[in-house]
VOBA-1610 file (N, C-alpha, C; in pm, whole numbers, padded with zeros to 5 digits, always signed):
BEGIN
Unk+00084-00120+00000Unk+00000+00000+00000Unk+00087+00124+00000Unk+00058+00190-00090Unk+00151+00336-00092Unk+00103+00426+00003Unk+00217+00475+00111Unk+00167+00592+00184Unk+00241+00727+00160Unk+00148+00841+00145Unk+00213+00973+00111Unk+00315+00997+00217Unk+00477+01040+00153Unk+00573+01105+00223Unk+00544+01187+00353Unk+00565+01150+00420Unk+00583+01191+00562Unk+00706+01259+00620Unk+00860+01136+00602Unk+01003+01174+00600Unk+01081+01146+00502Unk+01200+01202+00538Unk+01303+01179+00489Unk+01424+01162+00533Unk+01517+01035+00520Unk+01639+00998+00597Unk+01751+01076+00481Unk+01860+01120+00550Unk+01943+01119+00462Unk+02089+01097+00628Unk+02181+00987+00491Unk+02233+00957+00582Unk+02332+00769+00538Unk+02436+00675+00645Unk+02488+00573+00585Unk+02405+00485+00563Unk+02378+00412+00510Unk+02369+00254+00491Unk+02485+00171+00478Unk+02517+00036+00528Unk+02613-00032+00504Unk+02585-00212+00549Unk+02667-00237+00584Unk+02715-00397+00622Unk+02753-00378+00746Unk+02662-00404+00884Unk+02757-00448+00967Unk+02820-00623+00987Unk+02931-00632+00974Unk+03021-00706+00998Unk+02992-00756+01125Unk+02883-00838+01215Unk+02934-00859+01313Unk+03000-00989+01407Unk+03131-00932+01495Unk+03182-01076+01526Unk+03118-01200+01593Unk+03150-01282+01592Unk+03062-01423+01613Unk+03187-01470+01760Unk+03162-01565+01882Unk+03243-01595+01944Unk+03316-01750+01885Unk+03283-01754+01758Unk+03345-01845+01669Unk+03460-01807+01614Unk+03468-01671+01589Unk+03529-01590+01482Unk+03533-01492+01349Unk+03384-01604+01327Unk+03389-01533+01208Unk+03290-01393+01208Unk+03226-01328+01091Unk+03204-01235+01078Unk+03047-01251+01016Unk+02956-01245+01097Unk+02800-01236+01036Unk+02793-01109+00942Unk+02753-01093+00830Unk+02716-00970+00776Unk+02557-00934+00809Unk+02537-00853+00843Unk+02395-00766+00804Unk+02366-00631+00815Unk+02235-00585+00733Unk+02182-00455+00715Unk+02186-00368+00819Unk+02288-00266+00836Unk+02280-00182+00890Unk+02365-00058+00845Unk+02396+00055+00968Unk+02373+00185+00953Unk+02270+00248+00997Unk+02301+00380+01093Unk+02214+00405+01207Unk+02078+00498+01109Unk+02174+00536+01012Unk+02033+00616+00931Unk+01915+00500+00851Unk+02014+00446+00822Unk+01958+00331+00712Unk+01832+00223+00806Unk+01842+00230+00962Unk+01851+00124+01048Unk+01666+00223+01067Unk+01739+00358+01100Unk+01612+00397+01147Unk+01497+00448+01004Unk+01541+00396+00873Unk+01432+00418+00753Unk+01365+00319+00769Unk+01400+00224+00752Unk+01354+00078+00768Unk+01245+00066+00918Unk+01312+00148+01038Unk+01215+00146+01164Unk+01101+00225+01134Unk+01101+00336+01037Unk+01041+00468+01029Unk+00931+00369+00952Unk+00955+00274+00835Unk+00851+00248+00727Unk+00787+00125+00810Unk+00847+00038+00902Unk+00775-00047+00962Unk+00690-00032+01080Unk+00617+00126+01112Unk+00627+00116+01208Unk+00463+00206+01094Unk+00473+00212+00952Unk+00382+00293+00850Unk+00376+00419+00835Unk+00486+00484+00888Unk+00541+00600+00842Unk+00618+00605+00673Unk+00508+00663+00593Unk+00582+00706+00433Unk+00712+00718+00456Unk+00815+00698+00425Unk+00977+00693+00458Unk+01029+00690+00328Unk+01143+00839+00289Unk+01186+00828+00152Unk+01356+00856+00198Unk+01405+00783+00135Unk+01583+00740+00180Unk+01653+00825+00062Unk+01706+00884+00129Unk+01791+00998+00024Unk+01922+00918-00085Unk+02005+00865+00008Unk+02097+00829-00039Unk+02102+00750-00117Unk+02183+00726-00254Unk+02209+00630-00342Unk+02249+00464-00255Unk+02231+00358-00340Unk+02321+00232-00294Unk+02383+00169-00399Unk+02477+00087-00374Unk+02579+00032-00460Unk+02474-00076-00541Unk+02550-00115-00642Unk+02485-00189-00741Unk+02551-00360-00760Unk+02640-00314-00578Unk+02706-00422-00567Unk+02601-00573-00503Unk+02651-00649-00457Unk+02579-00782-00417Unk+02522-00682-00292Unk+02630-00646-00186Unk+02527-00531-00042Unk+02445-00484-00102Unk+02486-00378-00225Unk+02349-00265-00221Unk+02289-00332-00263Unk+02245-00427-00336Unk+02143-00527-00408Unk+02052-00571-00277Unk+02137-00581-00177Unk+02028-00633-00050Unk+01989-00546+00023Unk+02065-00449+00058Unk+02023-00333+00116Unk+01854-00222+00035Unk+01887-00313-00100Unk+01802-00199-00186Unk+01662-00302-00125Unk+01663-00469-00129Unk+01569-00508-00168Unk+01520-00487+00001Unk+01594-00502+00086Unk+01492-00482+00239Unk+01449-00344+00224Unk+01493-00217+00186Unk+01397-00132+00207Unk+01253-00125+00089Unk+01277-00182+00004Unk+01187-00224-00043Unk+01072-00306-00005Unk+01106-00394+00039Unk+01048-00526+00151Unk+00933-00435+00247Unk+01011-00330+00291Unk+00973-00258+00465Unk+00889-00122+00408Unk+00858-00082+00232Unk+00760-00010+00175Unk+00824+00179+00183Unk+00988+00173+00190Unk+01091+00260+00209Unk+01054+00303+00032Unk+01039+00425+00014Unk+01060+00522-00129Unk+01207+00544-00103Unk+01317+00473-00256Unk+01416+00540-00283Unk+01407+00668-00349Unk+01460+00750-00294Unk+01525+00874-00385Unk+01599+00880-00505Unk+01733+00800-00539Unk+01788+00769-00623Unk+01762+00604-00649Unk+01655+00570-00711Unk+01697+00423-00744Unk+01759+00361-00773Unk+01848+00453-00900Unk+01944+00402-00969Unk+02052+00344-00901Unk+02067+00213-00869Unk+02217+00168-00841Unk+02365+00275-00927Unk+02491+00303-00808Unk+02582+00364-00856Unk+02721+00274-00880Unk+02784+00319-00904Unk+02905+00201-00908Unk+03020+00175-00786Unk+03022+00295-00693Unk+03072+00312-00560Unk+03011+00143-00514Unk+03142+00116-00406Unk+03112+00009-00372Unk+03033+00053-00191Unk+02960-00024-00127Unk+02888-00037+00014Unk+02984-00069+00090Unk+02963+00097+00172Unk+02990+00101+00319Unk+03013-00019+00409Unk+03165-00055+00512Unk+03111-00155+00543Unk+03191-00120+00730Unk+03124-00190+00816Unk+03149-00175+00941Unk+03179-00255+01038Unk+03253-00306+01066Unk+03272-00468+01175Unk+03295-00437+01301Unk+03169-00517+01347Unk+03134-00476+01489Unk+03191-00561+01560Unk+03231-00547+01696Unk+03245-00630+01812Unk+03161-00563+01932Unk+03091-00726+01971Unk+03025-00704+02051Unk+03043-00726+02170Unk+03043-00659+02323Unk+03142-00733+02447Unk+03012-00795+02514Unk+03091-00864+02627Unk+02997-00922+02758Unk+02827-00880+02773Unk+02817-00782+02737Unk+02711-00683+02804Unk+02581-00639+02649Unk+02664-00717+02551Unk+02601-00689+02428Unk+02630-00511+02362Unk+02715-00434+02368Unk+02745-00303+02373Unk+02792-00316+02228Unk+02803-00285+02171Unk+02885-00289+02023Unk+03040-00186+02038Unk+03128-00193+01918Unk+03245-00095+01902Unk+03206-00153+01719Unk+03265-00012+01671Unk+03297-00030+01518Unk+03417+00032+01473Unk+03451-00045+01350Unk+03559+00026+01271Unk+03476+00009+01125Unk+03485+00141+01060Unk+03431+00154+00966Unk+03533+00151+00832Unk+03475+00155+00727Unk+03556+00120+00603Unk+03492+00223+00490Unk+03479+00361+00458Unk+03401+00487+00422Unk+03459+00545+00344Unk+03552+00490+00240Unk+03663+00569+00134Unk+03590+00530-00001Unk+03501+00634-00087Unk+03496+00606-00192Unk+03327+00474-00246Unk+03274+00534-00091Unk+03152+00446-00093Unk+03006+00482-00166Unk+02943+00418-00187Unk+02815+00429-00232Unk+02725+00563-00186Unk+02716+00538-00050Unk+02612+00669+00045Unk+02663+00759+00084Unk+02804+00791-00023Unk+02825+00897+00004Unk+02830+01027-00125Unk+02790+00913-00230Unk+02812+00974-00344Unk+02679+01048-00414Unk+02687+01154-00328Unk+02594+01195-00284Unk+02639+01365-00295Unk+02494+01498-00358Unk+02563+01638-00288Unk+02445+01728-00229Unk+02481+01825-00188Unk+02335+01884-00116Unk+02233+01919-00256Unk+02315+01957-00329Unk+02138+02001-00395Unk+02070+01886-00447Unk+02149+01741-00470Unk+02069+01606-00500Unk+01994+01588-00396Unk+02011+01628-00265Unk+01959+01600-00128Unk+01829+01670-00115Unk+01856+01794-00148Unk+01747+01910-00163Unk+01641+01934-00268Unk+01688+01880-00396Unk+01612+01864-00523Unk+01510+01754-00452Unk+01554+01616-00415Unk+01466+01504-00424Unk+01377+01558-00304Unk+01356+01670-00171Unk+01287+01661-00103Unk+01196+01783-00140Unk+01239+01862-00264Unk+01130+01960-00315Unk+01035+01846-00393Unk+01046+01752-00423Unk+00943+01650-00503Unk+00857+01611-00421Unk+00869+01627-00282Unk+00810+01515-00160Unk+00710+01619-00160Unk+00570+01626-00220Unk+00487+01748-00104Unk+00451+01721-00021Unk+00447+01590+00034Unk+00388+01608+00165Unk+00470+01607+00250Unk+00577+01546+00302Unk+00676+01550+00316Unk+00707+01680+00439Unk+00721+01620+00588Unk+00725+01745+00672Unk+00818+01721+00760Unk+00898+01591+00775Unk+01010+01615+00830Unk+01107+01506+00811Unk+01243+01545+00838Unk+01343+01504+00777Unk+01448+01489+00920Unk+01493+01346+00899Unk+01627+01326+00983Unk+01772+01274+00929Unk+01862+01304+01008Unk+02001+01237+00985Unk+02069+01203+01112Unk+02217+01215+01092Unk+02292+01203+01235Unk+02408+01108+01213Unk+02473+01067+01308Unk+02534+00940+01322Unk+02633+00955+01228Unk+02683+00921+01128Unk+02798+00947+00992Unk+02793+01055+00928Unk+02661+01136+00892Unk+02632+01217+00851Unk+02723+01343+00892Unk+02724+01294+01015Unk+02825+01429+01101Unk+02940+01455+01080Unk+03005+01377+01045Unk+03159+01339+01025Unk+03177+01485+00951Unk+03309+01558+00974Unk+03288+01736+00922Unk+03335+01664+00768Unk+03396+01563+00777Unk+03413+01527+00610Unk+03294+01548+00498Unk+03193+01535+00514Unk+03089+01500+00462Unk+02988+01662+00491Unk+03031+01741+00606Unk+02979+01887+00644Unk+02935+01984+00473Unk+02955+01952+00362Unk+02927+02034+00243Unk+02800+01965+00201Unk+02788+01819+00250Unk+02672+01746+00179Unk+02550+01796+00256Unk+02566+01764+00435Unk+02450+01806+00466Unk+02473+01968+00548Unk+02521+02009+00584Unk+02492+02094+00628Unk+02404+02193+00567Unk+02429+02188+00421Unk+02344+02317+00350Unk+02221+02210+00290Unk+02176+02105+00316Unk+02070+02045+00290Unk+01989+02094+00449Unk+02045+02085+00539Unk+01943+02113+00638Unk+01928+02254+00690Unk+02004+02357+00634Unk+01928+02469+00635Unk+01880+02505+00526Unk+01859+02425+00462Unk+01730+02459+00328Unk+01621+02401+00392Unk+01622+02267+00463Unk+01495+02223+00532Unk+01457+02261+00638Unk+01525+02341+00735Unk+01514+02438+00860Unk+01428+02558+00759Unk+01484+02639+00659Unk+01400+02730+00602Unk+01281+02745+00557Unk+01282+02618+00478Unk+01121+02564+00445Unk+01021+02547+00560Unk+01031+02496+00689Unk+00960+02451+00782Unk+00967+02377+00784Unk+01001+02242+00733Unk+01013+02084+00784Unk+01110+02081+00924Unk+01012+01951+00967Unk+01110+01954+01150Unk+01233+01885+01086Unk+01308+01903+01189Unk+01462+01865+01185Unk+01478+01737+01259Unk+01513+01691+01268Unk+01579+01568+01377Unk+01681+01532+01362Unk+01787+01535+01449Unk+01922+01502+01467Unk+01938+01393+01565Unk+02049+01269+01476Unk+02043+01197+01588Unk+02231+01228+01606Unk+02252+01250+01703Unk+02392+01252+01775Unk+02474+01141+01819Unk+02456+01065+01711Unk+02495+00922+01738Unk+02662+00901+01715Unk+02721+00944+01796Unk+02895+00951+01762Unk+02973+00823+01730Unk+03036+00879+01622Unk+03176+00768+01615Unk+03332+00826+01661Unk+03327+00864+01779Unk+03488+00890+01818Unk+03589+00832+01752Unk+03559+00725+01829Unk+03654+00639+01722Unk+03714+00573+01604Unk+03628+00683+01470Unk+03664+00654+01401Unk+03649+00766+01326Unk+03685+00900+01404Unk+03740+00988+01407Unk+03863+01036+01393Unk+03943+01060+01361Unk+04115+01117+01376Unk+04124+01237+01461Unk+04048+01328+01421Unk+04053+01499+01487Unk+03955+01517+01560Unk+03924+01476+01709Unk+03830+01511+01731Unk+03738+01649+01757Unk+03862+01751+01786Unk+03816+01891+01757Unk+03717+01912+01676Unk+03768+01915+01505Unk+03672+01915+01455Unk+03528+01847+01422Unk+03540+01743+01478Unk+03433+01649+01452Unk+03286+01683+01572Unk+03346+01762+01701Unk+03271+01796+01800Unk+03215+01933+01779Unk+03334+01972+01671Unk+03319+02107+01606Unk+03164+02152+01520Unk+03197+02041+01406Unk+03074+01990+01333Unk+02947+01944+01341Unk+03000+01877+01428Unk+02840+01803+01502Unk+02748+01926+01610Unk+02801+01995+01667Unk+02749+02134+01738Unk+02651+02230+01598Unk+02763+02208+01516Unk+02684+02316+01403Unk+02554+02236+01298Unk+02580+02105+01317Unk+02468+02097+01246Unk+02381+02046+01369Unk+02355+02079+01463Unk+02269+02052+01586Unk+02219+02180+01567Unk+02240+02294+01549Unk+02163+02431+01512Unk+02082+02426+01435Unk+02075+02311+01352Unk+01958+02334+01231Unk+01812+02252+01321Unk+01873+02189+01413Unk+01773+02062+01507Unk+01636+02147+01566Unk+01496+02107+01548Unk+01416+02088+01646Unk+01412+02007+01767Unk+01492+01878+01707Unk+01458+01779+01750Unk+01620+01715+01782Unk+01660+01692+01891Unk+01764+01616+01899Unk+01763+01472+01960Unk+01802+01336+01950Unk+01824+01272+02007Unk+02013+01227+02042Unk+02016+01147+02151Unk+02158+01122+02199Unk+02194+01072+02323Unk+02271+01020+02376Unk+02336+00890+02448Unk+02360+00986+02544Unk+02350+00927+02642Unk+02483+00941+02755Unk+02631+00954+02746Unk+02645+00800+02626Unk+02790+00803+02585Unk+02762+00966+02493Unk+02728+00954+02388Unk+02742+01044+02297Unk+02787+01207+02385Unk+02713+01289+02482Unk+02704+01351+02553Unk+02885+01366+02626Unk+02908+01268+02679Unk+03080+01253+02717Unk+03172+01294+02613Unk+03102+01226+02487Unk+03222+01276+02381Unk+03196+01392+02342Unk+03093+01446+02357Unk+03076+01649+02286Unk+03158+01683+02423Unk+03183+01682+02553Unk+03253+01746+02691Unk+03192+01855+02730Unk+03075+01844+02698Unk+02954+01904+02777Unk+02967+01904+02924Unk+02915+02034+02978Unk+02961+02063+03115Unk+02875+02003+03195Unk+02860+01925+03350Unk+02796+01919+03415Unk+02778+01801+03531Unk+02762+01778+03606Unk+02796+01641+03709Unk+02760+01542+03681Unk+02635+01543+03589Unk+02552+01397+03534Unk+02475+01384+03401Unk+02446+01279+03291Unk+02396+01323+03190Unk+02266+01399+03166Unk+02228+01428+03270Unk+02097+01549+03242Unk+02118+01674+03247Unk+02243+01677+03331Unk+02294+01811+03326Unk+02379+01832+03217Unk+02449+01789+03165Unk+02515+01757+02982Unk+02361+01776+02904Unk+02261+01693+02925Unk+02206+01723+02836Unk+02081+01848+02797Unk+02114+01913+02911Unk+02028+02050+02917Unk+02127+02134+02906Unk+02244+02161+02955Unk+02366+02225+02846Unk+02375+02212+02660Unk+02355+02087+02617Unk+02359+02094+02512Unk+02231+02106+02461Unk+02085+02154+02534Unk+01983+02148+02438Unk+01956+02310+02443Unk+02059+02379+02576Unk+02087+02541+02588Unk+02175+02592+02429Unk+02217+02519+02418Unk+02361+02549+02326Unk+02279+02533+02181Unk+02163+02478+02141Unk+02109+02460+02039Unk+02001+02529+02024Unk+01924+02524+01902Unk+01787+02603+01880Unk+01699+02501+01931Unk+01733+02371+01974Unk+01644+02273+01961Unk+01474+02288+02064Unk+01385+02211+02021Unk+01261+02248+02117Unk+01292+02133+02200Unk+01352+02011+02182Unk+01302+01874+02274Unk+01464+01812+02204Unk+01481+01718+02395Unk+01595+01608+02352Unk+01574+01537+02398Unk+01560+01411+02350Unk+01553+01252+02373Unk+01702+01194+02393Unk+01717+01148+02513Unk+01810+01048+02592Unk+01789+00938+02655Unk+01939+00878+02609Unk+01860+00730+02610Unk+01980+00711+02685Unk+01972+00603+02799Unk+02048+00571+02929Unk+02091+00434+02927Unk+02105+00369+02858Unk+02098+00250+02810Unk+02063+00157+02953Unk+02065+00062+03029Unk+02000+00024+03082Unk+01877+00064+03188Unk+01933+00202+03207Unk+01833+00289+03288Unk+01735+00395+03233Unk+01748+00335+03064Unk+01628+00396+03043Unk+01603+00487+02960Unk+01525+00589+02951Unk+01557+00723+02858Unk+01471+00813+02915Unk+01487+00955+02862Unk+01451+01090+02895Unk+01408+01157+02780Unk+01251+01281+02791Unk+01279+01364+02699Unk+01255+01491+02799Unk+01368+01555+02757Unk+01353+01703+02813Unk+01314+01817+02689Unk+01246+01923+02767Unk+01142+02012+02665Unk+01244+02167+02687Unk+01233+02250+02559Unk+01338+02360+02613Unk+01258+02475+02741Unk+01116+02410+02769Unk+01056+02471+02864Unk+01106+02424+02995Unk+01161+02322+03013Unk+01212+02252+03120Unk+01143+02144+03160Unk+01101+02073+03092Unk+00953+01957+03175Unk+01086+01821+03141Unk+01108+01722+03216Unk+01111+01616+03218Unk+01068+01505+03242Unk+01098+01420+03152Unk+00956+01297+03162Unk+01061+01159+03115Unk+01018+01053+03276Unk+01165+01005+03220Unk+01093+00828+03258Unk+01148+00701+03157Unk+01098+00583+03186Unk+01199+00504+03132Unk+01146+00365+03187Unk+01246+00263+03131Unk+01151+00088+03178Unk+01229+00001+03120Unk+01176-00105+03118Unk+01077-00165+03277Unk+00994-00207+03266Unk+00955-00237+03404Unk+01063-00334+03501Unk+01073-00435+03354Unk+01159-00569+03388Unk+01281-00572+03345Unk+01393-00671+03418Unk+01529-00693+03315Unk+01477-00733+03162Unk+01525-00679+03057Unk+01540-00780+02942Unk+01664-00862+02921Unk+01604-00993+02849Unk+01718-01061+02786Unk+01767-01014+02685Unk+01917-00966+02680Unk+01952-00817+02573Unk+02037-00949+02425Unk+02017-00970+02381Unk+02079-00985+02267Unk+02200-00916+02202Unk+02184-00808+02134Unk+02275-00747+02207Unk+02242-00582+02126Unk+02275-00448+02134Unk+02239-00307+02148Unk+02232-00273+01981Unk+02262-00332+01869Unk+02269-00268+01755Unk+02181-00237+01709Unk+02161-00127+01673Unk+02051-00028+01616Unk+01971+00008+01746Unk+01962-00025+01846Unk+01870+00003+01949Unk+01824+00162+01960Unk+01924+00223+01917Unk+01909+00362+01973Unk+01802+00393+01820Unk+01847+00365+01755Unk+01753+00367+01567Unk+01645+00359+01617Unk+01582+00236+01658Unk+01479+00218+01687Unk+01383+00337+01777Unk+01522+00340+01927Unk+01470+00404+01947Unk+01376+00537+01913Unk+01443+00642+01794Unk+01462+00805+01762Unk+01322+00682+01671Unk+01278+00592+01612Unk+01186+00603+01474Unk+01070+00597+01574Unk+01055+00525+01722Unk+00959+00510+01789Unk+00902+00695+01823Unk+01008+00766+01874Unk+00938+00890+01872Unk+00920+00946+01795Unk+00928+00941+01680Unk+00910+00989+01540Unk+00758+00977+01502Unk+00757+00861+01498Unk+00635+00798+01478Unk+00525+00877+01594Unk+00535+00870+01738Unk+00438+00909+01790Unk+00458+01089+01731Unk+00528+01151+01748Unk+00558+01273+01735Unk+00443+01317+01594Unk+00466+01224+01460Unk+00365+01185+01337Unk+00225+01201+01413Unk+00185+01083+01475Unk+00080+01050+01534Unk-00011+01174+01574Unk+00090+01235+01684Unk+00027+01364+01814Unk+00034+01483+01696Unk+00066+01438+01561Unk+00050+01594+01487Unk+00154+01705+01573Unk+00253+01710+01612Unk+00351+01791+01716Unk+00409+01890+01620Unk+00408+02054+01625Unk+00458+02144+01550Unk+00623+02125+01565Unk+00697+02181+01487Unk+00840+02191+01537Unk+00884+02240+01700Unk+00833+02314+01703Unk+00838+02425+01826Unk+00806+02327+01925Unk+00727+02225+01938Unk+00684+02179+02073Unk+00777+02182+02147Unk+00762+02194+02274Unk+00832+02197+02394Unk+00905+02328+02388Unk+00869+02371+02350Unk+00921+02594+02373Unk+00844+02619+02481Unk+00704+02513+02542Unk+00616+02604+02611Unk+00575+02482+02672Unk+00509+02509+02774Unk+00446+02392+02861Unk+00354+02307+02780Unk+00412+02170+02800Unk+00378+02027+02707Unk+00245+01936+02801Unk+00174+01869+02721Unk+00109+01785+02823Unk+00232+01629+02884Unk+00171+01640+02949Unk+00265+01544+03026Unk+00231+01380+02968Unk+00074+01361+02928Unk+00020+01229+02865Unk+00138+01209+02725Unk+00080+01336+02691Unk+00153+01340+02520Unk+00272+01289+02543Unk+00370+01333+02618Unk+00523+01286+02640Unk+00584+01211+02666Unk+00480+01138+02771Unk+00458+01005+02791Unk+00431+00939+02700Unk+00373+00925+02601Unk+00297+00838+02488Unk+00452+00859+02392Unk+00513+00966+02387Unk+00634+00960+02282Unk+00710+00905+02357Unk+00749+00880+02467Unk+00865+00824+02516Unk+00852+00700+02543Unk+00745+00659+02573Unk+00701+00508+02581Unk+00696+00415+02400Unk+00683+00503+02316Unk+00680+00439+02194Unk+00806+00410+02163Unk+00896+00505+02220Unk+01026+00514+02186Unk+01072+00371+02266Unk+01081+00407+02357Unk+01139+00259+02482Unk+01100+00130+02398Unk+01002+00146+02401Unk+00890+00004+02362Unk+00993-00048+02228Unk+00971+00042+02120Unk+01027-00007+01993Unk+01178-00029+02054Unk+01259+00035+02116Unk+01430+00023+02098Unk+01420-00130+02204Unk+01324-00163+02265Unk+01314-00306+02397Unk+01331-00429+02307Unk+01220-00391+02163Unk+01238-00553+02084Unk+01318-00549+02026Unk+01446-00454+01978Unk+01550-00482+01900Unk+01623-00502+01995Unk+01650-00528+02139Unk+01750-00575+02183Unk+01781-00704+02218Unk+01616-00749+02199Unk+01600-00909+02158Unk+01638-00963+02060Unk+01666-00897+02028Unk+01714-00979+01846Unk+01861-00951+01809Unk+01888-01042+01714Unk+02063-01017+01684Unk+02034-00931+01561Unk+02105-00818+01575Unk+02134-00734+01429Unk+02010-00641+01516Unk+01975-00511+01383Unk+01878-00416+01396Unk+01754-00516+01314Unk+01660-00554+01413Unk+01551-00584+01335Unk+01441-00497+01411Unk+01361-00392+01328Unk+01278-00322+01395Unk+01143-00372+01405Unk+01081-00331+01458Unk+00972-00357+01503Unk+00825-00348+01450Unk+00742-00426+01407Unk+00643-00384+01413Unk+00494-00281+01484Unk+00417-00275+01404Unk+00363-00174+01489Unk+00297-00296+01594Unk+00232-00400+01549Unk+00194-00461+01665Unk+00303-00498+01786Unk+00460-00513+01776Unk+00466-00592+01835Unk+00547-00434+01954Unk+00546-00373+01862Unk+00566-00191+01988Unk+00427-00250+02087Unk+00337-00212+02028Unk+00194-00242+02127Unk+00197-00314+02236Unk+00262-00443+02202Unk+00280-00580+02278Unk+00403-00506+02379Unk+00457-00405+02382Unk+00588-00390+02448Unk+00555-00276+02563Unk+00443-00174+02491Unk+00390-00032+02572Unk+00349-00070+02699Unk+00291-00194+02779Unk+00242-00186+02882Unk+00326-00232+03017Unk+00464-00276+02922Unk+00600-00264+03056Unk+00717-00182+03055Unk+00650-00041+03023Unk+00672+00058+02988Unk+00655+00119+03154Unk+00787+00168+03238Unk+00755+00223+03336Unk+00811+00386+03327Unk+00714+00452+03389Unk+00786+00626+03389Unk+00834+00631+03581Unk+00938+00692+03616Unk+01008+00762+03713Unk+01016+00874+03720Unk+01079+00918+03845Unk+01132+01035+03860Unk+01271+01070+03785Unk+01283+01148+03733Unk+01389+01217+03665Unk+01545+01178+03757Unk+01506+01191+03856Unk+01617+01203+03980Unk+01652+01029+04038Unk+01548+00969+04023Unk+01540+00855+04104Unk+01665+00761+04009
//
C-alpha cells in the first residue's frame, strides 16, 4: 500500500560485519540512518531514503529490504561506488564498538542540492532526519546546507547525535561539526555516551544534556540511558523520564538507539507535534505516549541479533512494561 511522504532519511547505509564468538564475521543490514528508515517504514510512516546504494551484491540487498519494509528510494538508480562496510564487536554486556571502512563508498556519493532537489518532489513531506555518519565534518558540504534549506522551508529537523569517536582522527573538529549541524535541530536525540564525547559541562547526563539542548535552537531532547532507560527534556524545562519495568534478555544493542529516535518519530507523526513543541508547557500524557513508543520499539531490537525493527503490533505488545520515574530517582 503506498503511503504519502511523511520523511526523509538522509544519511549511511552499510554492512555491519558482526563478530561471532566463533570468529567469524556475520554480515547484516545496517547503519544508524539506514537502520532507522527501515524502523520509520515499519512502524507505517511514508519513509523516503535519500541516499544512493551500490549496485554491488550489499546494495542489491540493502536496496531489496527497504523495499520489503515499503521505504521510497530517492535515487533508485544503483551507482558504481562500492557499500559502506562496518565490523562490529560485541562485548559481555552486548554493547557494540565499530571500525568503519568509508573511502569512496556508495552513500556517500551523494551532494546537497541532490539531497534538496529530491525533497522539493516530496509534497507532503514534513520532516526530515540524519545524524550518526552524517556528522563526520568530512561529509559537512553534503548536509549541512541540505538542512538549512529544510530548517528554512519549515520541515522539523531531527538530529540523531549518534557519535563515532573512534573513528574519528581529529576530534576537535568532529565535536566542532556536530554542534553546528545541531543548530539546524528541532529535534535532537543522543546517548549518555554520545554527551561525554561532545565534553559538555555538568555532574551527570541530564545536566550535559540540558547544556547541550541550551547550546542549540532545539525544542526537545531525547536520551537514552541504556540500561536505565531514557529521557525527553522540553526547552521549557519539563522532564519525563521511563524505562523497562523488567530486566530484558539483551541480545545485544545494535541499532537500538535507531529504533529508538523512529519510535518517537512515529508518535511525534501521530500527536501531529509542531516543530516548536516543547518551547512552552507540554502535556505530560503526550510525552509520555512519545517516550514510551520510543522505549517500547528500541526493547524488541535488543532481543534480536542485528537491527531488526519492530512492528507496529509488536511496539503495542511492548507499551504496557513501559515504566515512567522520577527524573532524579
Amino acid at each position: 500500500m503506498f503511503l504519502p511522504i511523511q520523511v526523509a532519511t538522509a544519511g549511511e547505509a552499510l554492512i555491519d560485519l558482526i563478530a561471532q564468538p566463533d570468529g567469524r564475521f556475520d554480515p547484516c543490514l545496517g547503519g544508524a540512518v539506514y537502520n532507522l528508515t527501515r524502523a520509520l517504514s515499519r512502524q507505517g510512516v511514508g519513509t523516503l531514503y535519500l541516499n544512493p546504494l551500490s549496485r554491488d551484491r550489499f546494495g542489491r540487498q540493502l536496496a531489496q529490504a527497504l523495499a520489503q519494509d515499503g521505504v521510497t528510494q530517492a535515487m533508485p538508480e544503483p551507482v558504481h561506488q562500492v557499500t559502506s562496510l562496518a565490523v562490529v564487536g560485541v562485548d559481555a554486556l552486548g554493547h557494540p564498538d565499530y571500525a568503519f571502512y568509508r573511502e569512496g563508498v556508495a552513500d556517500r556519493a551523494i551532494t546537497a542540492a541532490d539531497l534538496t532537489q529530491a525533497c522539493l518532489h516530496a509534497e507532503s513531506l514534513s520532516l526530515v532526519c540524519t545524524g550518526a555518519l552524517a556528522l563526520s565534518p568530512d561529509d559537512a558540504d553534503i548536509y549541512l546546507p541540505w538542512l538549512s534549506a529544510q530548517r528554512q522551508v519549515g520541515r522539523t529537523v531531527v538530529i540523531d547525535a549518534n557519535l563515532r569517536p573512534s573513528v574519528m582522527p581529529k576530534l576537535a573538529p568532529y565535536r566542532h561539526n556536530v554542534m553546528k549541524a545541531l543548530q539546524y535541530a528541532d529535534v535532537i536525540k543522543t546517548s549518555d555516551e554520545d554527551l561525554v564525547c561532545l565534553d559538555l559541562p555538568g555532574q551527570n547526563a541530564f545536566d550535559q544534556a540540558k547544556a547541550l539542548l541550551s547550546a542549540t535552537r532545539a525544542s526537545l531532547l531525547a536520551l537514552t540511558l541504556g540500561p536505565d532507560g531514557a529521557a525527553l527534556i522540553t526547552r521549557h524545562g519539563q522532564v519525563v523520564c521511563a524505562q523497562e519495568g523488567a530486566a530484558l534478555v539483551v541480545v545485544d544493542t545494535v541499532g537500538a538507539g535507531d529504533c529508538f529516535l523512529a519510535g518517537l518519530v512515529v508518535a511525534m507523526l501521530a500527536h501531529k507535534l509542531s516543530a516548536d513543541w516543547g518551547t512552552a508547557p507540554v502535556s505530560t500524557k503526550v510525552a509520555n505516549a512519545l517516550l514510551a513508543n520510543a522505549v517500547a520499539s528500541a526493547s524488541f531490537c535488543v532481543t534480536q541479533r542485528g537491527c531488526v525493527p519492530p512492528l507496529p503490533e509488536q511496539v503495542t505488545v511492548r507499551l504496557g512494561s513501559v515504566k515512567f520515574k522520577s527524573p532524579w530517582s
